[in-house]
Structures are given as C-alpha cells and as structure tokens.
C-alpha positions as CSV (number, residue, x, y, z in Angstrom):
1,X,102.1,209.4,53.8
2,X,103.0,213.3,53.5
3,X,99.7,213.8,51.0
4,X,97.6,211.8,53.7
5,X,98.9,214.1,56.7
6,X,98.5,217.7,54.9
7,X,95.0,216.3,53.8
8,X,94.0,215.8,57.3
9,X,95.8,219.0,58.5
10,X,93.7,220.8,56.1
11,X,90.3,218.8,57.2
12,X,91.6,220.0,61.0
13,X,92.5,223.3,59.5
14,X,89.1,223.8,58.3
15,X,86.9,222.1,60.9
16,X,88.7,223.9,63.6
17,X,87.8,227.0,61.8
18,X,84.6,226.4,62.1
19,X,84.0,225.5,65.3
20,X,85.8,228.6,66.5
21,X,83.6,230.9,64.5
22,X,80.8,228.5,66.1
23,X,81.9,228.9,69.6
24,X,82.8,232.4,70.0
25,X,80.4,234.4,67.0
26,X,81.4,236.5,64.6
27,X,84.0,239.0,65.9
28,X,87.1,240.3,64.6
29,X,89.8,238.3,66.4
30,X,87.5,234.9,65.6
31,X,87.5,236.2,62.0
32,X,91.7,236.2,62.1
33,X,92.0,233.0,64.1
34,X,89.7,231.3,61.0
35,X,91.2,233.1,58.3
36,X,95.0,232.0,59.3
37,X,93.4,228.6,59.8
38,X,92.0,228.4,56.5
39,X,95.4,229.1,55.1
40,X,96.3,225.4,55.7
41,X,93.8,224.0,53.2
42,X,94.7,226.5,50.5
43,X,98.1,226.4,50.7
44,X,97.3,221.6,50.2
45,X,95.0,222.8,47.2
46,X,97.6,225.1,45.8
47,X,100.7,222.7,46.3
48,X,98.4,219.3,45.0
49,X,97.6,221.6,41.9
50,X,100.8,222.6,41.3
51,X,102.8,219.1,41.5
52,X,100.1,217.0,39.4
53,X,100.4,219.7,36.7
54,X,104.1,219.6,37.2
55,X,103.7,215.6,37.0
56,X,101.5,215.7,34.0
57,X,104.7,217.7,32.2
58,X,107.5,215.9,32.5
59,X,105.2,212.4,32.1
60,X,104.4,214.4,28.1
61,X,108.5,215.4,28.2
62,X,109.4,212.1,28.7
63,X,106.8,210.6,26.0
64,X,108.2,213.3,23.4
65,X,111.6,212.1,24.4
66,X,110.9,208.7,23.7
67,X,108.7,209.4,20.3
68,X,111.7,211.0,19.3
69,X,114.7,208.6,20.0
70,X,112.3,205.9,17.8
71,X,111.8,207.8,14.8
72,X,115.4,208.5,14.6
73,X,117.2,206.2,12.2
C-alpha cells in the first residue's frame, strides 16, 4: 500500500507541475514551485531503485548461504 501511495504522489507531483507551469507561464517563481514538485517523483525513482537493488542482494546472499551449508559435509 506505501509503493501504491508514493506512486500516485509522484503522478500528482508531476501532473501538478505541469499544470502550474501551464497556468501561470514560464516565470521564475512557477519554475521553483515545479522544480520542488518534481522532487517527489525523483526522490520514488531513487528509493524504488535503491530497495529492489538492495532486494536483489540479500536474495544472491541468501542463495550463497544456502549453496554453501549443502556442500559442506
């Protein structure tokens, strides 16, 4: 359920961006409002990166471990 709500906050995040730049052009406060708003769906990329590689490593750690304990006599 947490994965599902920071998807959709960064979807928000993004579309809300969007629509600001839309609404009130191109100036530098609308440039700040979108860029902090952006930071929503980079920090979800960064965070789902980070924990499937972190998955992906102890899934291999605990394979070793178990490859291991069987060839032991």
């Amino acid at each position: 359920m947490k994965h599902a709500l920071a998807w959709i906050c960064a979807a928000l995040a993004t579309l809300l961006a969007a629509a600001i730049v839309y609404r009130f052009g191109i100036s530098p406060l609308t440039i700040l409002v979108a860029l902090l708003l952006l930071s929503c769906p980079v920090v979800v990329v960064w965070v789902s990166l980070r924990l499937s590689r972190q998955c992906e490593q102890d899934i291999r750690n605990a394979v070793e471990g178990e490859l291991k304990s069987r060839d032991k006599p």
